[in-house]
BANUKE-569097 format. One line per field, with one value per residue (C-alpha): y negated, z, x. Coordinates in Angstrom, 2 decimals, decimal comma, padded with zeros to 5 digits. Each point is the difference from the previous one (the first is absolute). Layout:
N
y = Y;... .
z = Z;... .
x = X;... .
END
This chain:
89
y = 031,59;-002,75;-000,57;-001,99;-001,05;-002,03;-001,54;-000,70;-002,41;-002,08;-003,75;-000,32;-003,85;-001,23;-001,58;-003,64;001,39;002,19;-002,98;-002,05;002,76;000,71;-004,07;-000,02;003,27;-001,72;-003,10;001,47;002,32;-002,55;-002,53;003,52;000,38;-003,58;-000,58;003,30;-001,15;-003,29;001,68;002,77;-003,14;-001,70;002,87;000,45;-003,97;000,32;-003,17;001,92;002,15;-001,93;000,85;000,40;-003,38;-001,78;001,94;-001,01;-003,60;000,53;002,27;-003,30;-001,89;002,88;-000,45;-003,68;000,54;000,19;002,65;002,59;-001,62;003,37;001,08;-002,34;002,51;002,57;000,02;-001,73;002,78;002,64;-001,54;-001,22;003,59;000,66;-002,09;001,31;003,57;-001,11;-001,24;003,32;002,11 .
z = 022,82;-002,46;001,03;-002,65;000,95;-002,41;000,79;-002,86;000,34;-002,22;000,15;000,26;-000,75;000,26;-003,14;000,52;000,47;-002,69;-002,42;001,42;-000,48;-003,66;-000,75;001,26;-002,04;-002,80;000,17;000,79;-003,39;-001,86;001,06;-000,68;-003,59;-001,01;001,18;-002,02;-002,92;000,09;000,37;-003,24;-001,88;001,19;-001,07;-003,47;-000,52;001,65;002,82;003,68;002,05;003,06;003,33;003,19;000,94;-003,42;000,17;003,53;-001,51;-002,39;002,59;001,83;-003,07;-000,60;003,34;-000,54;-003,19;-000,80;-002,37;002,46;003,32;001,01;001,31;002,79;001,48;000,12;003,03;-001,87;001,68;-002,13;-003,00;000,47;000,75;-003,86;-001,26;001,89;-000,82;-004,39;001,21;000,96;-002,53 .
x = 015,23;-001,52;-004,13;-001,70;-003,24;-002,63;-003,04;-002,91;-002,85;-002,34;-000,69;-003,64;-000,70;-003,50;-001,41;001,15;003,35;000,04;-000,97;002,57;002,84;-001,03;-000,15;003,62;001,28;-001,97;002,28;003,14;-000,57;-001,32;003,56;002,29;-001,80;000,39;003,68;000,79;-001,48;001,56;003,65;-001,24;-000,63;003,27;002,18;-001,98;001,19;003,43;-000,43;000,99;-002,14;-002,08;001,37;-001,69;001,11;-001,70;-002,90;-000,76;000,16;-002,43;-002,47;000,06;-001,10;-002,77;-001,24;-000,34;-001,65;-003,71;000,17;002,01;-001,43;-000,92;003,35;-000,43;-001,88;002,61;002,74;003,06;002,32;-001,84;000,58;003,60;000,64;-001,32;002,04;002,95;-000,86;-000,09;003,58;000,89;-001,96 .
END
């Protein structure tokens, strides 16, 4: 006999934490939507699609930049993993 058993709970951050958490799900959208608009462009004007491996070249170079400075605030793990998961999708 087969028992499945499930457990449900709820995160309950407190404020700071919840700020944090929807800076960093802010940036990792924000790195998903710009990749995939960069690879709609590049298939509307025929060069190849960026990979996971590019595109973590040029999130280095955002980082660095003054303009997109606010991804250093983001774990780098979460936002690799974007670009990783646009690889897939």
């Amino acid at each position: 006999m087969l028992v499945r058993k499930a457990s449900r709970f709820r995160l309950k951050p407190g404020a700071v934490r919840e700020e944090q958490l929807r800076r960093h799900l802010g940036c990792a959208r924000f790195v998903w939507n710009k990749v995939w608009r960069m690879n709609h462009e590049r298939l509307e004007r025929g060069p190849p699609l960026l990979w996971s491996r590019e595109a973590d070249v040029r999130l280095k170079r955002w980082k660095q930049s003054d303009e997109h400075g606010f991804l250093r605030e983001a774990p780098s793990h979460a936002l690799q993993r974007k670009l990783r998961d646009l690889d897939k999708a």
